[in-house]
C-alpha positions as CSV (number, residue, x, y, z in Angstrom):
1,X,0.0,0.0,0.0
2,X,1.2,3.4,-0.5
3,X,2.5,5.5,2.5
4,X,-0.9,6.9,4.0
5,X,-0.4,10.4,5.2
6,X,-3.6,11.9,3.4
7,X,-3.4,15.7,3.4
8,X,-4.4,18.6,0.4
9,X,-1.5,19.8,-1.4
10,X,-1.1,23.3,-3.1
11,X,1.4,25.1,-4.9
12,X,1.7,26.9,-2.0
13,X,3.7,24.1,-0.1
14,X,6.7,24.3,-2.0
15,X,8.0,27.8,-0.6
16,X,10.1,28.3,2.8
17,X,13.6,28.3,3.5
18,X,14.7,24.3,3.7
19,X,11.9,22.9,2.0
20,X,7.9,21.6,3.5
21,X,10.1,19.1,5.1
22,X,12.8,20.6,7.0
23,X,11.9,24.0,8.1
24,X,13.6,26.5,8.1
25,X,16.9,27.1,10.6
26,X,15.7,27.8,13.5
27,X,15.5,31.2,15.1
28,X,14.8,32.7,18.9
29,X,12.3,35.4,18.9
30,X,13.8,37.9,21.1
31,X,11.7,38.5,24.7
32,X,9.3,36.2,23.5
33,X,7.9,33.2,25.5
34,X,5.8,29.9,23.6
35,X,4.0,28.0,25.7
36,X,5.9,29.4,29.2
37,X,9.4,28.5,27.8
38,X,11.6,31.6,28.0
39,X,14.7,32.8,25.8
40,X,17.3,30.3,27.5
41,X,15.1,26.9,26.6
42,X,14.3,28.4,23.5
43,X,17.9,28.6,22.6
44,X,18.5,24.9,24.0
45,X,15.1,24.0,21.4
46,X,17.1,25.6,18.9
47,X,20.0,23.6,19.4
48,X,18.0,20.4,19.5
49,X,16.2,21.2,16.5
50,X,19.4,22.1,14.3
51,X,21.0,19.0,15.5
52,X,18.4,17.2,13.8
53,X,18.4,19.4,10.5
54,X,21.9,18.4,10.4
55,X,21.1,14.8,10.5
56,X,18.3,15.2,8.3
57,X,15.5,14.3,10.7
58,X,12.5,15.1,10.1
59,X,10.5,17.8,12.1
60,X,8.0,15.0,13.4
61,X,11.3,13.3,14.5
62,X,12.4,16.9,16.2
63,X,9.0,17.8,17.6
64,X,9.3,13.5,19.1
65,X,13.2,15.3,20.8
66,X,11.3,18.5,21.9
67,X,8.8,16.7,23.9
68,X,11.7,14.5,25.6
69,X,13.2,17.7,26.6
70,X,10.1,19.2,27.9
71,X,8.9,16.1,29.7
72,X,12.5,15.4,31.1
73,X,13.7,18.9,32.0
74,X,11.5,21.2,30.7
75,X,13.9,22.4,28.0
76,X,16.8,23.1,31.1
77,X,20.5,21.4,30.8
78,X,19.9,19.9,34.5
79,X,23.1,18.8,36.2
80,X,21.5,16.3,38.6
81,X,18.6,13.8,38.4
82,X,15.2,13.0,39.6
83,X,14.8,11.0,43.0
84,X,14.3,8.3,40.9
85,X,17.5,8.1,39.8
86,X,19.8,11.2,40.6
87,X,22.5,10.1,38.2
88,X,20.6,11.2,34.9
89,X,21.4,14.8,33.9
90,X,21.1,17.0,31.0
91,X,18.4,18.2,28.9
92,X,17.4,14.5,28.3
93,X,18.4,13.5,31.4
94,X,20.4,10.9,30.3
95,X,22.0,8.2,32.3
96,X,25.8,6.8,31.7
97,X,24.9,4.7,29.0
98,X,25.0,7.5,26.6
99,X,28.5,8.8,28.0
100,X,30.6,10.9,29.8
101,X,28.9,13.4,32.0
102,X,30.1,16.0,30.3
103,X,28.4,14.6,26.9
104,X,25.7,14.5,28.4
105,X,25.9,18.0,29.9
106,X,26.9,19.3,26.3
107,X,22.9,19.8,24.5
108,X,24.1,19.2,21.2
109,X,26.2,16.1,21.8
110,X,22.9,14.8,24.2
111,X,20.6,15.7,21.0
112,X,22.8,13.7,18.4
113,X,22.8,10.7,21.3
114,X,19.1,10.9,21.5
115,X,18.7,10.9,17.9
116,X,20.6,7.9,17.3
117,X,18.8,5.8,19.8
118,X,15.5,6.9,18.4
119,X,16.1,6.6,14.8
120,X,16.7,2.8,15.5
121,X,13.3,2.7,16.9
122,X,11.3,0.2,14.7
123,X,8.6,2.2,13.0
124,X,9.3,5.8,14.7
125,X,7.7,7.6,12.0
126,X,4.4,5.9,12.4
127,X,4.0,5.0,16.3
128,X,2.6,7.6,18.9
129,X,5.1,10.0,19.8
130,X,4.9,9.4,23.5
131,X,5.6,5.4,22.5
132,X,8.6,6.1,20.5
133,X,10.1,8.0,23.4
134,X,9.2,5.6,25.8
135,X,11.0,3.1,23.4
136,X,14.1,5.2,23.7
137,X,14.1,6.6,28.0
138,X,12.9,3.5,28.8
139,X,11.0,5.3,31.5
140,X,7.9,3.9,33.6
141,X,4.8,5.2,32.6
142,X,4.7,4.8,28.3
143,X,2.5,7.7,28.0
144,X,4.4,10.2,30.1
145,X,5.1,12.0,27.3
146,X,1.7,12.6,25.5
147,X,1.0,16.0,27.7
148,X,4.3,17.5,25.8
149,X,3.5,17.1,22.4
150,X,1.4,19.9,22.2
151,X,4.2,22.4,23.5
152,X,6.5,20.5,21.4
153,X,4.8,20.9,18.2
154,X,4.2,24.9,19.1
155,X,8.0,25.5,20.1
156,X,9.2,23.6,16.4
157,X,5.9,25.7,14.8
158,X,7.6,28.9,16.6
159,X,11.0,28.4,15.5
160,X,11.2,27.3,12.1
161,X,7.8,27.4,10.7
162,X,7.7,23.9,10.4
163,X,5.4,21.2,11.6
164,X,5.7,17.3,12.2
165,X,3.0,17.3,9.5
166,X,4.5,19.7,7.2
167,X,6.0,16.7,4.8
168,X,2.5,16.0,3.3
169,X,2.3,12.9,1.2
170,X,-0.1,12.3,-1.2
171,X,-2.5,9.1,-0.8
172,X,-2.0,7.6,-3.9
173,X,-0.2,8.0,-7.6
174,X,-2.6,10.4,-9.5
175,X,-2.4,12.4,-7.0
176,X,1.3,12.2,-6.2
177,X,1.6,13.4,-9.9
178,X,-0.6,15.8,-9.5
179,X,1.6,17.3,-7.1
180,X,4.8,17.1,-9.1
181,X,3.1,18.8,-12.1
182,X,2.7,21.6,-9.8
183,X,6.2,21.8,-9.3
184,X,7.1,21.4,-13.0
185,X,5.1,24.7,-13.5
186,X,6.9,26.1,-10.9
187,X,10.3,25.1,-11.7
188,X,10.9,23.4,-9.0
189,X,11.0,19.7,-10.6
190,X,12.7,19.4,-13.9
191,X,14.0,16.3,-16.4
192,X,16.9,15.8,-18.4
193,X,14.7,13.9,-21.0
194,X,11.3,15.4,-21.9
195,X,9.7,11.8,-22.2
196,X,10.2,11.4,-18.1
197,X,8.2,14.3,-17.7
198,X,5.7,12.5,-20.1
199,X,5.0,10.0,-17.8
200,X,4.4,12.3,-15.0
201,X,2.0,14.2,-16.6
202,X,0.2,10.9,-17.8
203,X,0.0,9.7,-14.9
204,X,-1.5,13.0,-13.0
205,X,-4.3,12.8,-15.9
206,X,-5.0,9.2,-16.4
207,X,-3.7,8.3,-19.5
208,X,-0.8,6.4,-18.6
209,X,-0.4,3.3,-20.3
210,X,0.1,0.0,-19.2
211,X,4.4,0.0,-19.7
212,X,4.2,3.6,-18.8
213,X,3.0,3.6,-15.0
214,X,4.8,4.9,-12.4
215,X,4.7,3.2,-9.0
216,X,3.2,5.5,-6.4
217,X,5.7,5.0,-3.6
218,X,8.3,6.2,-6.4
219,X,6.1,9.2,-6.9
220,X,5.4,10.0,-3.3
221,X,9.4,10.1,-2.6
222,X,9.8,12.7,-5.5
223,X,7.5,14.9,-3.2
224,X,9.0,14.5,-0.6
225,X,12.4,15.6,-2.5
226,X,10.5,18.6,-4.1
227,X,9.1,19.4,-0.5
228,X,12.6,19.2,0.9
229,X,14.7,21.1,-1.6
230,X,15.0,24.6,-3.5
231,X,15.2,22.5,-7.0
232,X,14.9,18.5,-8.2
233,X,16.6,17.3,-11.2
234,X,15.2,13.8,-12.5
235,X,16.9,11.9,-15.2
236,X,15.3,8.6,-15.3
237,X,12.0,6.7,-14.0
238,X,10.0,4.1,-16.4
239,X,12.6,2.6,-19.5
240,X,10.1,0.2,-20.3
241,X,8.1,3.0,-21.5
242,X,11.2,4.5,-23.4
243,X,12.6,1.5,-24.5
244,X,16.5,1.9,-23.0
245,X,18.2,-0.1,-21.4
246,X,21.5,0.9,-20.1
247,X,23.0,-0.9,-16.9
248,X,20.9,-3.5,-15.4
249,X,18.8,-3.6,-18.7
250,X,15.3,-5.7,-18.4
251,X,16.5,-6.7,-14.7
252,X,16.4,-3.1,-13.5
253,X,13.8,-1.3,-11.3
254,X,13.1,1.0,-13.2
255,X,11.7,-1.8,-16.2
256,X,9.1,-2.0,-13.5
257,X,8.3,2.3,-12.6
258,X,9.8,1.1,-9.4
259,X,13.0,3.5,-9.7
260,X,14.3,7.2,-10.1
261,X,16.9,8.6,-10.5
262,X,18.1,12.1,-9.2
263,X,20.8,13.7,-11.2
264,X,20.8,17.0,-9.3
265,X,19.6,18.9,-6.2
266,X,19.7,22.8,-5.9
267,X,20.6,22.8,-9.5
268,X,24.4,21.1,-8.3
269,X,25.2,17.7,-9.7
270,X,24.7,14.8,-7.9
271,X,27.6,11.9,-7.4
272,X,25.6,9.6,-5.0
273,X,28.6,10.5,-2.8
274,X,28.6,14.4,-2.1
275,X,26.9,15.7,0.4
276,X,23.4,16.8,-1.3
277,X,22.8,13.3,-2.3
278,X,23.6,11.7,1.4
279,X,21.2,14.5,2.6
280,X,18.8,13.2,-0.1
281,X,18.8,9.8,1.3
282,X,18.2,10.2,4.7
283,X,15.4,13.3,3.6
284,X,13.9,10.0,1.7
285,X,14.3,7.2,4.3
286,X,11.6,7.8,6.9
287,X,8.9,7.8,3.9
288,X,10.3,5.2,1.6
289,X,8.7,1.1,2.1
290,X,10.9,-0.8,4.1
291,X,13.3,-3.1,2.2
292,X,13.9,0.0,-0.6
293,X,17.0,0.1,-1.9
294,X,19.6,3.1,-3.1
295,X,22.7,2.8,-6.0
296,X,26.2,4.5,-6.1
297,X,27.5,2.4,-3.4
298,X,30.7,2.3,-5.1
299,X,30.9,5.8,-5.2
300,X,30.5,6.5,-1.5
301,X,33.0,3.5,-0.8
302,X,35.6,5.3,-3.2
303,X,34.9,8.7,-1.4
304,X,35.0,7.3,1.8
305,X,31.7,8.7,2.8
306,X,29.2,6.6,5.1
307,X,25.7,6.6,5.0
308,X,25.2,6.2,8.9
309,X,21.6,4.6,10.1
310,X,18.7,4.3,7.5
311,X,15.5,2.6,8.4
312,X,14.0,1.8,5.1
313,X,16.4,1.4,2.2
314,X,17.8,-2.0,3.5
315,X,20.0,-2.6,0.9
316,X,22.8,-0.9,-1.5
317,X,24.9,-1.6,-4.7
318,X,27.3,-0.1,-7.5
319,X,26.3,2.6,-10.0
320,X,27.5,5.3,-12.1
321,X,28.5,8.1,-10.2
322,X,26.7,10.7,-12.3
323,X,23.2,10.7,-10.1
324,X,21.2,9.0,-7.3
325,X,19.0,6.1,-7.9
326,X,16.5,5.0,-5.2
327,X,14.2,2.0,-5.8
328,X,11.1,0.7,-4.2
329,X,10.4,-2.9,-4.0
């Protein structure tokens, strides 16, 4: 089934600083307090929530590290604990497990340590927010957190304009291309060969043929690529429909619509390697099906660059290092 986040899209989604998906960078409103939280937890919200630009979180994944901070410490870099246990400290009131105490202490070193933990959290994106911090404090009650999510949402809201719903994915493939037609009028979504835009446009109106048909998941991650950058570059989705076969031939994914491949971001060229293209991945992971898959491993192994944690693309292998291919199964 397609990812189900069901929301109305407009061409007015695709402007802001960072993309629908990531917000802009976050900024303190001077003398201004959201929901009783002053200028000094703002700034240590701040700090949590560019941690997790930098890691390319999304802001539901932020908004999930807000609330742990307000339901821990209420946004404060505590140096003791609870009398539950008065060895936690920090914003997130971590214990030793995460590290020294001084890591701890240090509110962007806590935020990446909390972000790694909750990123491993088997379906994160999807499960209440108060579970999937349970999942990661481990703390008594699971639904300690739930109170927080309101303030959390209103602090990320406050400071970068963003939303945990702000990456809005369409329910299905018409209207997935629907979407992206949008942002070919805008400019925001463009193709090295005019018969790839074909196909879009086919399948926003119907007329798609049988070898022509793009699968939805493929569509719904070009969103969420147009959401989360200034300018998307495609260069290949369904050969069948075009007849080429370069690479993998028949045996590719994209015989089947179930691949595309990005050839530039922010109008630079993609390598699968630099940095706009491991930002593209992890942008891409939290909405792709589990057991997707990504090229241009050889690339990153040449480069020396590492992917870190993903949660859906399971899976990676060699291609040219001219682009980034992605594939649904």
């Amino acid at each position: 089934m397609p990812i189900s986040i069901v929301l109305a899209m407009g061409a007015g989604m695709y402007g802001g600083a960072g993309g629908a998906c990531g917000g802009s960078a976050p900024t303190v409103p001077a003398g201004r307090t959201i929901d009783g939280y002053g200028p000094d937890q703002l700034r240590i919200a701040a700090t949590v929530i560019t941690v997790g630009q930098q890691l390319s979180v999304s802001p539901r994944g932020q908004a999930i590290a807000l609330m742990v901070g307000i339901g821990e410490s209420g946004l404060r870099n505590l140096d003791h604990g609870d009398a539950v246990d008065n060895t936690t400290v920090g914003v997130f009131q971590q214990g030793t497990s995460y590290g020294t105490r001084a890591q701890r202490m240090d509110p962007p070193t806590a935020a990446r340590a909390f972000y790694a933990r909750m990123l491993g959290v088997p379906k994160w994106q999807s499960s209440p927010p108060t579970l999937v911090a349970h999942a990661v404090q481990i703390n008594r009650d699971p639904n300690h957190y739930t109170r927080f999510w309101a303030p959390a949402e209103h602090v990320l809201a406050a400071l970068t304009h963003s939303n945990p719903g702000s990456c809005i994915i369409p329910a299905n493939a018409r209207a997935a291309a629907t979407a992206l037609v949008a942002a070919i009028q805008l400019g925001k979504l463009n193709f090295l060969d005019p018969r790839y835009e074909q196909q879009v446009l086919n399948m926003a109106d119907g007329t798609a043929t049988p070898n022509c048909t793009i699968d939805a998941h493929v569509l719904q991650l070009i969103v969420v690529a147009v959401q989360s950058f200034t300018q998307v570059g495609v260069s290949d989705l369904n050969r069948r429909c075009t007849g080429t076969t370069p690479g993998a031939g028949k045996a590719s994914a994209h015989w089947r619509g179930k691949a595309v491949d990005f050839y530039a971001l922010d109008r630079r060229s993609l390598t699968g390697a630099d940095s706009l293209s491991v930002q593209l991945v992890h942008v891409l992971d939290p909405f792709a099906p589990h057991g997707s898959a990504i090229g241009q491993s050889d690339c990153r192994a040449q480069a020396g660059v590492q992917l870190g944690t993903l949660t859906n693309f399971t899976s990676d292998f060699p291609d040219s290092c001219d682009h980034q291919h992605v594939q649904v199964p």
